[in-house]
PDB file of N, CA, C and O in Angstrom, chain B, residues numbered from 101:
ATOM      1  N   UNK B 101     -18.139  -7.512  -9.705  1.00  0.00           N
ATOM      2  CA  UNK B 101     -19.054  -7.920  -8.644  1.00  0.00           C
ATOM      3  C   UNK B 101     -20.320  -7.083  -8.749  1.00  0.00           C
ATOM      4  O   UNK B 101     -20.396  -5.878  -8.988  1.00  0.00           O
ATOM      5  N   UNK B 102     -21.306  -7.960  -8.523  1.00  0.00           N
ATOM      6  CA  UNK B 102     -22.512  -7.312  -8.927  1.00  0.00           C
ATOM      7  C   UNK B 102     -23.322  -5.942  -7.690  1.00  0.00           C
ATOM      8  O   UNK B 102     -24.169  -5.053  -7.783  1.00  0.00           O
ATOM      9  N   UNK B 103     -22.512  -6.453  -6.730  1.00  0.00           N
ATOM     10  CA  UNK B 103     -22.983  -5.479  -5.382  1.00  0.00           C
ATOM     11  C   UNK B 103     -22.542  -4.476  -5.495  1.00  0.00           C
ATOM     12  O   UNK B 103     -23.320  -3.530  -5.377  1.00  0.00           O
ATOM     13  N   UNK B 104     -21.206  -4.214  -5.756  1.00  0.00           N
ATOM     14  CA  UNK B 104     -19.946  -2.954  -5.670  1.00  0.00           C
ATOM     15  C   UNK B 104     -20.640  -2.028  -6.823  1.00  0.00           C
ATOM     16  O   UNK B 104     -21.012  -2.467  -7.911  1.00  0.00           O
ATOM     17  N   UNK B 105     -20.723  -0.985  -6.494  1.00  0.00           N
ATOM     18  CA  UNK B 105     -20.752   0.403  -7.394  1.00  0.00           C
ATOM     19  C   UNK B 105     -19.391   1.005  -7.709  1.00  0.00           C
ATOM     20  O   UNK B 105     -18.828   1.355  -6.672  1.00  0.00           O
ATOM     21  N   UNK B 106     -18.823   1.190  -8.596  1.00  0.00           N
ATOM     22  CA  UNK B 106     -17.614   1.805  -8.467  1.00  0.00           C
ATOM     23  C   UNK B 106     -17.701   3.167  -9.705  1.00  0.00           C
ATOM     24  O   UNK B 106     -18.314   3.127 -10.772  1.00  0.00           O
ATOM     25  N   UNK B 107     -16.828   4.394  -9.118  1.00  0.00           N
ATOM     26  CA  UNK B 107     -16.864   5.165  -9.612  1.00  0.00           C
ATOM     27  C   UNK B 107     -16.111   6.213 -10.841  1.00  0.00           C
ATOM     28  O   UNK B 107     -15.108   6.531 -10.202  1.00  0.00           O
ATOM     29  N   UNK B 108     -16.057   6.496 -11.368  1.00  0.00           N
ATOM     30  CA  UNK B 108     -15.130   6.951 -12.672  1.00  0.00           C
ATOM     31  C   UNK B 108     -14.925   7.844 -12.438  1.00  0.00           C
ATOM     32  O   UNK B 108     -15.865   8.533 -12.040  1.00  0.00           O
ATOM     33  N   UNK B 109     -13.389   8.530 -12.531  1.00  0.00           N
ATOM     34  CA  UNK B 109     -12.865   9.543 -12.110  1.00  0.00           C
ATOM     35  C   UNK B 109     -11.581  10.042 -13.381  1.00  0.00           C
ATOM     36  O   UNK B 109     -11.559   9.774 -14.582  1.00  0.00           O
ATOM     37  N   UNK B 110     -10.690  10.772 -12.621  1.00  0.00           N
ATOM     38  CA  UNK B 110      -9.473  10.954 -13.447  1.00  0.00           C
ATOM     39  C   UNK B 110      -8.843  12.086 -12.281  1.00  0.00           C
ATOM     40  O   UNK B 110      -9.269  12.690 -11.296  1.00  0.00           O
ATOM     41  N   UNK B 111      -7.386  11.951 -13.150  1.00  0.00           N
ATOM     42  CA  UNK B 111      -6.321  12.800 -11.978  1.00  0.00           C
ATOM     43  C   UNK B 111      -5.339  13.453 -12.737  1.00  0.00           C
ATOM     44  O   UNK B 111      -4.732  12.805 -13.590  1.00  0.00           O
ATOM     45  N   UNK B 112      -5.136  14.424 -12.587  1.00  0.00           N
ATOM     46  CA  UNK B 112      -3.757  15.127 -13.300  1.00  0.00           C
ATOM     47  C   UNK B 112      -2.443  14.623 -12.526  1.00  0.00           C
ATOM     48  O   UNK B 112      -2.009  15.226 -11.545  1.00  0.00           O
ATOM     49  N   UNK B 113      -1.949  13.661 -12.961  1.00  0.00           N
ATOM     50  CA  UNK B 113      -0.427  13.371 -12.152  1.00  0.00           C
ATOM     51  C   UNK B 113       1.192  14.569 -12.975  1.00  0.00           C
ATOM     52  O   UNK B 113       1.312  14.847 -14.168  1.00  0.00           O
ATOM     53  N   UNK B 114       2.091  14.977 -11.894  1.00  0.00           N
ATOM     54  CA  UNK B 114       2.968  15.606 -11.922  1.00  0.00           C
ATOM     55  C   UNK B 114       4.366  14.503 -12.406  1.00  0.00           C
ATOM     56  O   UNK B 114       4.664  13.313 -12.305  1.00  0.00           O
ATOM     57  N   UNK B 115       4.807  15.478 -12.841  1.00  0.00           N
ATOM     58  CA  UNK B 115       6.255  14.151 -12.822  1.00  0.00           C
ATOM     59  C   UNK B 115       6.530  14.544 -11.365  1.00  0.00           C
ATOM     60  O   UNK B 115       6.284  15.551 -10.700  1.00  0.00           O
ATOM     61  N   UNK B 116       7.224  13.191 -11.080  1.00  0.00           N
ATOM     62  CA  UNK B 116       7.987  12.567  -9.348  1.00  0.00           C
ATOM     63  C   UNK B 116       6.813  12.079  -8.863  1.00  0.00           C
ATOM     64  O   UNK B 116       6.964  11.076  -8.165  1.00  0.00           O
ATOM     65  N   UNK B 117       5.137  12.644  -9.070  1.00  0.00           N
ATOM     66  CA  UNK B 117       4.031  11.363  -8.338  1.00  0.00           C
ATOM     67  C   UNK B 117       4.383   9.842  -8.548  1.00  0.00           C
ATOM     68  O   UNK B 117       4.866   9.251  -9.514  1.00  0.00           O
ATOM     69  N   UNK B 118       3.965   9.410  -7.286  1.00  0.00           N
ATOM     70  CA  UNK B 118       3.770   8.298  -7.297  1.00  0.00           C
ATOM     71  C   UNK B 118       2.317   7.662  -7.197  1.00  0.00           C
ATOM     72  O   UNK B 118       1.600   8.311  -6.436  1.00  0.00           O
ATOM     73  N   UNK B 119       1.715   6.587  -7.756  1.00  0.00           N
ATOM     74  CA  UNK B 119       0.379   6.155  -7.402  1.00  0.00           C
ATOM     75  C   UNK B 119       0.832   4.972  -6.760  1.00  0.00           C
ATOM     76  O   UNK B 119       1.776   4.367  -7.269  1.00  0.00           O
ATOM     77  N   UNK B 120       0.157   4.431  -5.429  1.00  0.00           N
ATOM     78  CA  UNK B 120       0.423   2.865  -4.908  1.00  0.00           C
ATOM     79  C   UNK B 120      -1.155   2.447  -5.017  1.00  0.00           C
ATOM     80  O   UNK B 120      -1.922   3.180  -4.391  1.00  0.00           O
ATOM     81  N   UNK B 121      -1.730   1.353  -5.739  1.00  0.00           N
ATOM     82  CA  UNK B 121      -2.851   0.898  -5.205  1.00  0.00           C
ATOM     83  C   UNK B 121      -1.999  -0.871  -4.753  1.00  0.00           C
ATOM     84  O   UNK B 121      -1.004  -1.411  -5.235  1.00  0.00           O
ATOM     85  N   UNK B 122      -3.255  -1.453  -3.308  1.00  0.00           N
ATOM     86  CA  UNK B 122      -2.898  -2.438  -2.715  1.00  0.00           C
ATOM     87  C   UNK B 122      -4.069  -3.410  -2.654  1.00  0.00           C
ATOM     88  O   UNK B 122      -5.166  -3.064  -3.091  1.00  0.00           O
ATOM     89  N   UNK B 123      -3.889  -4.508  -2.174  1.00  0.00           N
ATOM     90  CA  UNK B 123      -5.543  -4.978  -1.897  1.00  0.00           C
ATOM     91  C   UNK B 123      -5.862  -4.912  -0.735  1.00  0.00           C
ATOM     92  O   UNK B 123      -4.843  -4.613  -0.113  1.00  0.00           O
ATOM     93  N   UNK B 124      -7.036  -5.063   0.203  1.00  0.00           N
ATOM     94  CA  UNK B 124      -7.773  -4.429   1.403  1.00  0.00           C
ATOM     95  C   UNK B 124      -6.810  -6.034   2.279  1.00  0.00           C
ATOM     96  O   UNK B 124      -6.780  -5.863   3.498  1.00  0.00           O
ATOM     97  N   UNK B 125      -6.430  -6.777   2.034  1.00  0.00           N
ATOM     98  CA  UNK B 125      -5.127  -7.710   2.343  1.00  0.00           C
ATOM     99  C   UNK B 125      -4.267  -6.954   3.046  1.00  0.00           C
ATOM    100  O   UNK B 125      -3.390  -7.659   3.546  1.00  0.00           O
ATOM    101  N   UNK B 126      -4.142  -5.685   3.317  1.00  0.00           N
ATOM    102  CA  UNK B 126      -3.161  -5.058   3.394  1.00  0.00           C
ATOM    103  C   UNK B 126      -3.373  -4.779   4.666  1.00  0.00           C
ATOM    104  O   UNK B 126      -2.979  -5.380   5.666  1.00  0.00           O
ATOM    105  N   UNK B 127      -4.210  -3.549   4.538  1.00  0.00           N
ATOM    106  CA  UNK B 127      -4.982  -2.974   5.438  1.00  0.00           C
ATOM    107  C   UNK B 127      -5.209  -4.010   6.663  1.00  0.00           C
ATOM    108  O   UNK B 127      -4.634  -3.960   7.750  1.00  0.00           O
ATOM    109  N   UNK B 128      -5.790  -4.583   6.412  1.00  0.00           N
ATOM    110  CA  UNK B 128      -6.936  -6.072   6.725  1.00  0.00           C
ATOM    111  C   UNK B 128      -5.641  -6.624   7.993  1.00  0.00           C
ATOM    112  O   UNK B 128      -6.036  -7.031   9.085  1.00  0.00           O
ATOM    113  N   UNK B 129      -4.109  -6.568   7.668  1.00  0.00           N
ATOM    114  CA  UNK B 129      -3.359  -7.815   7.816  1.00  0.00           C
ATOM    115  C   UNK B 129      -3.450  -7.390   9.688  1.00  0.00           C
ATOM    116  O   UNK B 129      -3.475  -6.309  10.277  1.00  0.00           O
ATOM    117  N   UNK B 130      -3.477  -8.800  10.155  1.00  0.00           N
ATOM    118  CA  UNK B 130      -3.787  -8.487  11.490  1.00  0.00           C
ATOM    119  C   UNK B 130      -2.848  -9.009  12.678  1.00  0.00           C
ATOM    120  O   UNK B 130      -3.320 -10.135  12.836  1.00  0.00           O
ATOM    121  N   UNK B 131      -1.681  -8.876  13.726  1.00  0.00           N
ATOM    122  CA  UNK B 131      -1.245  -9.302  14.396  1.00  0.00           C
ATOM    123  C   UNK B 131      -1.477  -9.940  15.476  1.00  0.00           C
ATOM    124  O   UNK B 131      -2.653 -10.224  15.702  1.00  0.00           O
ATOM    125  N   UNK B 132      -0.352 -10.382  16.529  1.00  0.00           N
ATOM    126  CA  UNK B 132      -1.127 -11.695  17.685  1.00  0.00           C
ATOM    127  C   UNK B 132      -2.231 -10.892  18.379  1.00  0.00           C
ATOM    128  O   UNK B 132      -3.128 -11.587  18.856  1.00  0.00           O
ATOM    129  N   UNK B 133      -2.330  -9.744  18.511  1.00  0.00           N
ATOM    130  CA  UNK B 133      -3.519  -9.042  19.288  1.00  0.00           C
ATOM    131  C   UNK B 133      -4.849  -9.340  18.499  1.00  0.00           C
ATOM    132  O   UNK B 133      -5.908  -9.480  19.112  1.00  0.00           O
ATOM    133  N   UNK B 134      -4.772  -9.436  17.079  1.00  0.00           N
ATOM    134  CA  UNK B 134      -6.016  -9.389  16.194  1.00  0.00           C
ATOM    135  C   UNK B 134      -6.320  -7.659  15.779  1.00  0.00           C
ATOM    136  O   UNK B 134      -7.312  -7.159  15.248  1.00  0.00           O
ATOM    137  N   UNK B 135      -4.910  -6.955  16.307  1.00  0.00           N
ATOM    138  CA  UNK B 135      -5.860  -5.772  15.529  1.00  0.00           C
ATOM    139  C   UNK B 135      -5.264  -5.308  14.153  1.00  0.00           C
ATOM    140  O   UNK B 135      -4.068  -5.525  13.962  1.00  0.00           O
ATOM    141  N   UNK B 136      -5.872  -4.796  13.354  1.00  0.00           N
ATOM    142  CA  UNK B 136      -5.273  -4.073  12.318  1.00  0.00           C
ATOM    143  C   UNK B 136      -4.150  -3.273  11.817  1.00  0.00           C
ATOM    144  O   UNK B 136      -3.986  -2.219  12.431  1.00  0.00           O
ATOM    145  N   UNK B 137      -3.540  -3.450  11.097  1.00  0.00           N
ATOM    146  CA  UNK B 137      -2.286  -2.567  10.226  1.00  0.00           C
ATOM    147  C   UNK B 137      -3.142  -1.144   9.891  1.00  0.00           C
ATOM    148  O   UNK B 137      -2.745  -0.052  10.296  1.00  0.00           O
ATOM    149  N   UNK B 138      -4.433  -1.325   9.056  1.00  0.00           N
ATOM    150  CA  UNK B 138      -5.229  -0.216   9.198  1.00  0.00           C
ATOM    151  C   UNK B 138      -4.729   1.274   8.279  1.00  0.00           C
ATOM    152  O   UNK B 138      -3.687   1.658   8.810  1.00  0.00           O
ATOM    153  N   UNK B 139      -4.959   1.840   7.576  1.00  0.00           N
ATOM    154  CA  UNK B 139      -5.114   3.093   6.287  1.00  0.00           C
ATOM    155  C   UNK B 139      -4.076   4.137   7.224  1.00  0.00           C
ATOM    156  O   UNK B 139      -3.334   4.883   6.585  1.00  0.00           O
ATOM    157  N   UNK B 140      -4.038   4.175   8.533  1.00  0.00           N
ATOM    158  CA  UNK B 140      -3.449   5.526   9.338  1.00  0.00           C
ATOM    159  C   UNK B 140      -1.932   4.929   8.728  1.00  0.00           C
ATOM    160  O   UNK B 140      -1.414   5.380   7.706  1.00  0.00           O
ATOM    161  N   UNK B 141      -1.192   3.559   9.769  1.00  0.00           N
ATOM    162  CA  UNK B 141      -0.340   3.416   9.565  1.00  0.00           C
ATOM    163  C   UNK B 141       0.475   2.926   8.084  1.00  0.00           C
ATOM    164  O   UNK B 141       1.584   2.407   8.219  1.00  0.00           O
ATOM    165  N   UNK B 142      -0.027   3.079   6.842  1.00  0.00           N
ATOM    166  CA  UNK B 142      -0.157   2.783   6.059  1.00  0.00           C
ATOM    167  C   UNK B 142       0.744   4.197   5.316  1.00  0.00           C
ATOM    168  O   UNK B 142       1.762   4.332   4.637  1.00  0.00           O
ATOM    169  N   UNK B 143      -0.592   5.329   6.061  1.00  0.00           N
ATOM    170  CA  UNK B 143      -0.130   6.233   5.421  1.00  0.00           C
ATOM    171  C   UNK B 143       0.995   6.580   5.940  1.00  0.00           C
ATOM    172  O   UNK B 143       1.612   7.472   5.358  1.00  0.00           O
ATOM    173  N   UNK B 144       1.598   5.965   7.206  1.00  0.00           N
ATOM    174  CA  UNK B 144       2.561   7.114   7.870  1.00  0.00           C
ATOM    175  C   UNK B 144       4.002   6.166   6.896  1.00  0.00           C
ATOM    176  O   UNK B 144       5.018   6.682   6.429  1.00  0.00           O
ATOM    177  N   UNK B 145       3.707   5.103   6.862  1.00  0.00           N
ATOM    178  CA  UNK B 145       5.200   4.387   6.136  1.00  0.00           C
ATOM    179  C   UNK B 145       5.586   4.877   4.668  1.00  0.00           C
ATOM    180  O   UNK B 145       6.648   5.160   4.113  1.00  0.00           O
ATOM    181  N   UNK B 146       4.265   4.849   4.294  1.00  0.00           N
ATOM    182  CA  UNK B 146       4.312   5.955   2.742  1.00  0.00           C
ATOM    183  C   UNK B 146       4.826   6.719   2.800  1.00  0.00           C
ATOM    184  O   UNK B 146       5.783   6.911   2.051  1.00  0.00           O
ATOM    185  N   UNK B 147       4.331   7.816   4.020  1.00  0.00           N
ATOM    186  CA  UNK B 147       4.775   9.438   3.791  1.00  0.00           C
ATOM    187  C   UNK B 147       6.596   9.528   4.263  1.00  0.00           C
ATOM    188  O   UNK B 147       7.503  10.252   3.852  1.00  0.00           O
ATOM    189  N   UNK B 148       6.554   8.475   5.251  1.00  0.00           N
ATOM    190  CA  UNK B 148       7.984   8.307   5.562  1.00  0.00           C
ATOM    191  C   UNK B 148       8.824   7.983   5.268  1.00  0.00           C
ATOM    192  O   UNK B 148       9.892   8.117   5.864  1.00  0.00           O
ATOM    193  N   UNK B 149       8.494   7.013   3.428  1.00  0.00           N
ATOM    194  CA  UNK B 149       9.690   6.604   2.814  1.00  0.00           C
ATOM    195  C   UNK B 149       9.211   7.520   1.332  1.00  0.00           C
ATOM    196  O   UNK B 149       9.698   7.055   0.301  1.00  0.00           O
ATOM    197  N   UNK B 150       8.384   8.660   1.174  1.00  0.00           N
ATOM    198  CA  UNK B 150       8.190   9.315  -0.031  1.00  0.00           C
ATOM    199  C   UNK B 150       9.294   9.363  -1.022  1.00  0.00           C
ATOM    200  O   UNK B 150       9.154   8.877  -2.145  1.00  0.00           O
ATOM    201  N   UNK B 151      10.219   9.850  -0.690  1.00  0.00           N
ATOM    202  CA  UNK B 151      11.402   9.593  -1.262  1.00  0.00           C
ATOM    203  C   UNK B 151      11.876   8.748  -2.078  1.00  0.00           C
ATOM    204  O   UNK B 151      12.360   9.101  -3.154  1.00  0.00           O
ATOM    205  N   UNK B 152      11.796   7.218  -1.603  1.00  0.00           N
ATOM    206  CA  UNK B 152      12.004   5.986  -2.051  1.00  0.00           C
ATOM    207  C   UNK B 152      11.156   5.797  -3.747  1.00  0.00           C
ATOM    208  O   UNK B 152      10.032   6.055  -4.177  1.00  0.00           O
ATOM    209  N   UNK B 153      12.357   5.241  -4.293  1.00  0.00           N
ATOM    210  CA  UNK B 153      11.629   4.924  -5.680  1.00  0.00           C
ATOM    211  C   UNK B 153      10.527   3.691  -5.364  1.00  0.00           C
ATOM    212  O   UNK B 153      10.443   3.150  -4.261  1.00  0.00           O
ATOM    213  N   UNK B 154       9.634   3.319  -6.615  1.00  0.00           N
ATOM    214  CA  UNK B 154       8.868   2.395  -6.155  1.00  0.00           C
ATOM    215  C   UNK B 154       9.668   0.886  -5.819  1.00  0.00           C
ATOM    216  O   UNK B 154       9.442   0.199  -4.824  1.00  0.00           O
ATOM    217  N   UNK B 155      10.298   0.679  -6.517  1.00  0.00           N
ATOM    218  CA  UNK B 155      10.953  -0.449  -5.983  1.00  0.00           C
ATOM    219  C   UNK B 155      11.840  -0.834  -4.845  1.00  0.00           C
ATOM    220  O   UNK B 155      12.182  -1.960  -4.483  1.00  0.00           O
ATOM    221  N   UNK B 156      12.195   0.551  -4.270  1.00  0.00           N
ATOM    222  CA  UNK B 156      12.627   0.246  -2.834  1.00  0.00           C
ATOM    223  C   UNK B 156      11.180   0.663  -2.068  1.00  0.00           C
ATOM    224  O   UNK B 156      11.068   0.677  -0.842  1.00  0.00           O
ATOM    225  N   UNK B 157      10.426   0.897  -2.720  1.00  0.00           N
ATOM    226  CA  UNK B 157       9.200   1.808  -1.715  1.00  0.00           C
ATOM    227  C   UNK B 157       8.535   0.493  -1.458  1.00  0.00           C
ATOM    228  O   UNK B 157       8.291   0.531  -0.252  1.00  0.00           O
ATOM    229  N   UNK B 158       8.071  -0.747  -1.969  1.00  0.00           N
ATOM    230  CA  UNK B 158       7.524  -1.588  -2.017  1.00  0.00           C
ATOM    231  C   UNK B 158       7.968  -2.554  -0.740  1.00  0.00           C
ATOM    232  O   UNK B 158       7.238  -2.999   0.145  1.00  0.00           O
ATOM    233  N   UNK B 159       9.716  -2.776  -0.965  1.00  0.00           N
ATOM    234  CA  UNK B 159       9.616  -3.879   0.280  1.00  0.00           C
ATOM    235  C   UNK B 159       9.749  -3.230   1.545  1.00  0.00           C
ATOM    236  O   UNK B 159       9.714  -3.997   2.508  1.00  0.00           O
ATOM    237  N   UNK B 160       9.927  -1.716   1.854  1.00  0.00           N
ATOM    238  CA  UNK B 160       9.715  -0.805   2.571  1.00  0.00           C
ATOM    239  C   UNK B 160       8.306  -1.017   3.380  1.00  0.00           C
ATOM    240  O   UNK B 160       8.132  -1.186   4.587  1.00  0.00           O
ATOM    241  N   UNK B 161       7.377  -0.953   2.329  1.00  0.00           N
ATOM    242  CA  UNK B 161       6.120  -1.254   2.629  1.00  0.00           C
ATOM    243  C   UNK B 161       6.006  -2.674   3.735  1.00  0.00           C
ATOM    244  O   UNK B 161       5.631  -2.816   4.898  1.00  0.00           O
ATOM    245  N   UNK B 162       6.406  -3.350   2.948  1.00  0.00           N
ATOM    246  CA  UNK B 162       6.563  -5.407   3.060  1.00  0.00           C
ATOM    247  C   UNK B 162       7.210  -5.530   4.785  1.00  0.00           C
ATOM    248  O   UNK B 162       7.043  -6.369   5.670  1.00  0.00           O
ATOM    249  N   UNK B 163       7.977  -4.291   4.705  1.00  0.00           N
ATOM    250  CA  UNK B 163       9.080  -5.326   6.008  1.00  0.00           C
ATOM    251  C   UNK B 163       7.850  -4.064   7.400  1.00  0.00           C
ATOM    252  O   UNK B 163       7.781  -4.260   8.614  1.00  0.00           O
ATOM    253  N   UNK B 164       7.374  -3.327   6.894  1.00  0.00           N
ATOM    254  CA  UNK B 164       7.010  -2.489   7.950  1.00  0.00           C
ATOM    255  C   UNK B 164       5.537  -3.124   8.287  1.00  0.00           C
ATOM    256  O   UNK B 164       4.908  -2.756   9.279  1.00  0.00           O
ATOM    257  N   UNK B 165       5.128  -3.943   7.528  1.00  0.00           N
ATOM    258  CA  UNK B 165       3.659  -4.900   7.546  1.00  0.00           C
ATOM    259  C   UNK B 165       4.313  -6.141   8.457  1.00  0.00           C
ATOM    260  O   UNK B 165       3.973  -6.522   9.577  1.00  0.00           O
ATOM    261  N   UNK B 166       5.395  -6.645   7.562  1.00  0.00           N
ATOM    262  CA  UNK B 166       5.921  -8.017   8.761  1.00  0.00           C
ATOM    263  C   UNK B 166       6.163  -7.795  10.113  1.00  0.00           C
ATOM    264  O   UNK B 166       6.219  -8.705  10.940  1.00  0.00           O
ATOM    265  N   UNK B 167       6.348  -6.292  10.433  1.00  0.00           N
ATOM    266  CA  UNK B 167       7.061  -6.503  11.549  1.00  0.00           C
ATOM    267  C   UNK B 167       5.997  -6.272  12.325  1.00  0.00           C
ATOM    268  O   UNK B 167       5.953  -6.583  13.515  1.00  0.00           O
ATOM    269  N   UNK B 168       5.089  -5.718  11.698  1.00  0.00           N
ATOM    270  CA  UNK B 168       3.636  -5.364  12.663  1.00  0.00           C
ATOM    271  C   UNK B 168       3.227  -6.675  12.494  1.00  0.00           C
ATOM    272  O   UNK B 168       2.583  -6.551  13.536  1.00  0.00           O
ATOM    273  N   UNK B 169       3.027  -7.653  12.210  1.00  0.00           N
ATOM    274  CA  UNK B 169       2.493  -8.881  12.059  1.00  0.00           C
ATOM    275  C   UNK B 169       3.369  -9.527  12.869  1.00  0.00           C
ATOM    276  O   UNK B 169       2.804 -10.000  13.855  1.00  0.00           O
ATOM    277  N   UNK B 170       4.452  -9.711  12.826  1.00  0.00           N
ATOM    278  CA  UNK B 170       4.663 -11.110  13.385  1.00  0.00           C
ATOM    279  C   UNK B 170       4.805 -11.682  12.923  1.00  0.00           C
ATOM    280  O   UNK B 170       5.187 -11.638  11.753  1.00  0.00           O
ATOM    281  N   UNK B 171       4.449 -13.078  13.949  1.00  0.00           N
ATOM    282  CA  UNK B 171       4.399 -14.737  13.331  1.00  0.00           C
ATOM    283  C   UNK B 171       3.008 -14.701  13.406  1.00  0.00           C
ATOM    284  O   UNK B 171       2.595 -15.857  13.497  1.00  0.00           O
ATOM    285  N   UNK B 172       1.902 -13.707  13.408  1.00  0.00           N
ATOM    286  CA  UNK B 172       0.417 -14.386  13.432  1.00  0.00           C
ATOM    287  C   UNK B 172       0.297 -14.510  12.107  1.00  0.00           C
ATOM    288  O   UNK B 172       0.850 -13.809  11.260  1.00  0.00           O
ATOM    289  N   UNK B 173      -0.659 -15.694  11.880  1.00  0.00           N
ATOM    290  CA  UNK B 173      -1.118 -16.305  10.708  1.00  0.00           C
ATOM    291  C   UNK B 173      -2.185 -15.056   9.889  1.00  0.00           C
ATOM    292  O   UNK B 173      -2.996 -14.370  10.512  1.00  0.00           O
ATOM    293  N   UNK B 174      -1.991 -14.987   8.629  1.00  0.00           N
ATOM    294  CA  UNK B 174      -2.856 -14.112   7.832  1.00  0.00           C
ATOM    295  C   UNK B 174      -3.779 -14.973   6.815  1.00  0.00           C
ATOM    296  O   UNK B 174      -3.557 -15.931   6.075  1.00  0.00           O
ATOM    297  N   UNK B 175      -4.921 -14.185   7.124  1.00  0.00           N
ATOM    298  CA  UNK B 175      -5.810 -15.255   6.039  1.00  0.00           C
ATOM    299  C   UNK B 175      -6.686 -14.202   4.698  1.00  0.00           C
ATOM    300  O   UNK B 175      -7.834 -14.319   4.269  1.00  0.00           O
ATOM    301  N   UNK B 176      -5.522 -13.136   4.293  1.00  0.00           N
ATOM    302  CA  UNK B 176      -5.945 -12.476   2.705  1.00  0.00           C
ATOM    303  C   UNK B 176      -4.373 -12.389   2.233  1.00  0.00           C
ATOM    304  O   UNK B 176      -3.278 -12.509   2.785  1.00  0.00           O
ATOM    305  N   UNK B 177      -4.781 -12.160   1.127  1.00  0.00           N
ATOM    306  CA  UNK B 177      -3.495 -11.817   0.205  1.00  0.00           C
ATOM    307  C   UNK B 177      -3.319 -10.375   0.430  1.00  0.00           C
ATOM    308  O   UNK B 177      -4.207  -9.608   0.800  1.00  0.00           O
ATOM    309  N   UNK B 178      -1.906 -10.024   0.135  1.00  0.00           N
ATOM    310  CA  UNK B 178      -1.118  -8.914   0.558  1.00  0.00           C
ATOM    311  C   UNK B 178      -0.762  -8.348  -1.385  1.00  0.00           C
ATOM    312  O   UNK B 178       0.267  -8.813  -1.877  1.00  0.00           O
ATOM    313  N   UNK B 179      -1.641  -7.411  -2.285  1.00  0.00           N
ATOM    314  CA  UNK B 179      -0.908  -6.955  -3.039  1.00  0.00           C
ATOM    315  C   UNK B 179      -0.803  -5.843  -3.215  1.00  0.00           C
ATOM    316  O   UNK B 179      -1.789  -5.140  -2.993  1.00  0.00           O
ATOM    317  N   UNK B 180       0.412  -5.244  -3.676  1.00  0.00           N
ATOM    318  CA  UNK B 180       1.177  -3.906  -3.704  1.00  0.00           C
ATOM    319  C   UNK B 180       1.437  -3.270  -5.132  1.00  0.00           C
ATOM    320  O   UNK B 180       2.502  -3.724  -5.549  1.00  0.00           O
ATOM    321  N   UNK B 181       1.009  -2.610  -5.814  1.00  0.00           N
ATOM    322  CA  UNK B 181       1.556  -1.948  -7.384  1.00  0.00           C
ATOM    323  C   UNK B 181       1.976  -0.846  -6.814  1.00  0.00           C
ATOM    324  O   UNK B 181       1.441  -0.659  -5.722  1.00  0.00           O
ATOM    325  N   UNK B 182       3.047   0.294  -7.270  1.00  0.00           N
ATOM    326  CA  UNK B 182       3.500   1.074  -7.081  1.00  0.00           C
ATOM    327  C   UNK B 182       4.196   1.810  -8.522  1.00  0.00           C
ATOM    328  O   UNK B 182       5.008   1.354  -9.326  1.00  0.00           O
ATOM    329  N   UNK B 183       3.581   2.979  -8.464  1.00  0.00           N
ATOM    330  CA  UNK B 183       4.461   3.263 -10.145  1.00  0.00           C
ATOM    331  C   UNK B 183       4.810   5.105 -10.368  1.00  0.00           C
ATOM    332  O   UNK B 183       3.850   5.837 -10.608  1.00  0.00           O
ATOM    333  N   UNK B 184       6.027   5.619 -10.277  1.00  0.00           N
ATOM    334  CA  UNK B 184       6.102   6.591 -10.541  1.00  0.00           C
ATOM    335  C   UNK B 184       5.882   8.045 -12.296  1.00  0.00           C
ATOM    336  O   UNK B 184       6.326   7.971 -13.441  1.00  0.00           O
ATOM    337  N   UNK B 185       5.423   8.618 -11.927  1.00  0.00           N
ATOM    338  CA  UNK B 185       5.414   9.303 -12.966  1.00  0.00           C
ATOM    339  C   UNK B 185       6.193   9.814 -13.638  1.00  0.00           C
ATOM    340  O   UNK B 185       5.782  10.969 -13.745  1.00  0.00           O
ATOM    341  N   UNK B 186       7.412   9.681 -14.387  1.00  0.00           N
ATOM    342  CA  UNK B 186       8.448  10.354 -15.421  1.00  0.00           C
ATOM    343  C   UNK B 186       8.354  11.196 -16.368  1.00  0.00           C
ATOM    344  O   UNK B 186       7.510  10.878 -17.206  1.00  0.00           O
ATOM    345  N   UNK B 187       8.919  12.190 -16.567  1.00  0.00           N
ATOM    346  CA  UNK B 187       8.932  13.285 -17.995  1.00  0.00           C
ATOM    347  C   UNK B 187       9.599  11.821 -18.833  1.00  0.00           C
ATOM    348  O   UNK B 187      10.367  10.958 -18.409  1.00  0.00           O
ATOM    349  N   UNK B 188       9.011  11.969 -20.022  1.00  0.00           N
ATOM    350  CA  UNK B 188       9.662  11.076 -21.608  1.00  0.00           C
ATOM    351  C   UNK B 188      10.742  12.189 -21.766  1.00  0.00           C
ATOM    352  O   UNK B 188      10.904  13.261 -21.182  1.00  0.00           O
ATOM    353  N   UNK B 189      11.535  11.453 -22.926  1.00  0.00           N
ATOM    354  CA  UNK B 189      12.771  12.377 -23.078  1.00  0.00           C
ATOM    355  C   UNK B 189      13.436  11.889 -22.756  1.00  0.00           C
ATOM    356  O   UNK B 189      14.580  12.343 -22.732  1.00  0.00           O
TER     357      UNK B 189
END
């Protein structure tokens, strides 16, 4: 996109990190009130299932978004990558 600036970086990851990137779908997703799921509670389901490998960490994610949602209708897509860091060997 020609508007967006985006920036180049890098990160030293540990073994047991995890990285999650999502799309703003996420964030964005909004219940019968109209308000936001929003980056706070986002972080607190993360920090609260840290533990969880990514593949249980994911629908972890999923059921703690549904339940804040509801039955209200959503109008972005919801995506989730999740991937832990391993020693080889």
């Amino acid at each position: 996109m020609k508007v967006i600036q985006y920036k180049c970086g890098s990160m030293q990851l540990e073994v047991g990190d995890k990285f999650f990137q999502y799309t703003k779908g996420l964030t964005e997703a909004t219940n019968k009130n109209n308000e936001l799921y929003c980056m706070e509670r986002l972080e607190k389901v993360l920090c609260a299932n840290a533990e969880l490998s990514p593949s249980e960490l994911l629908p972890a994610v999923k059921a703690d978004i549904d339940a804040f949602v509801g039955g209200a209708e959503q109008f972005d897509d919801i995506t989730m990558l999740c991937f832990e860091y391993k020693m080889q060997g």
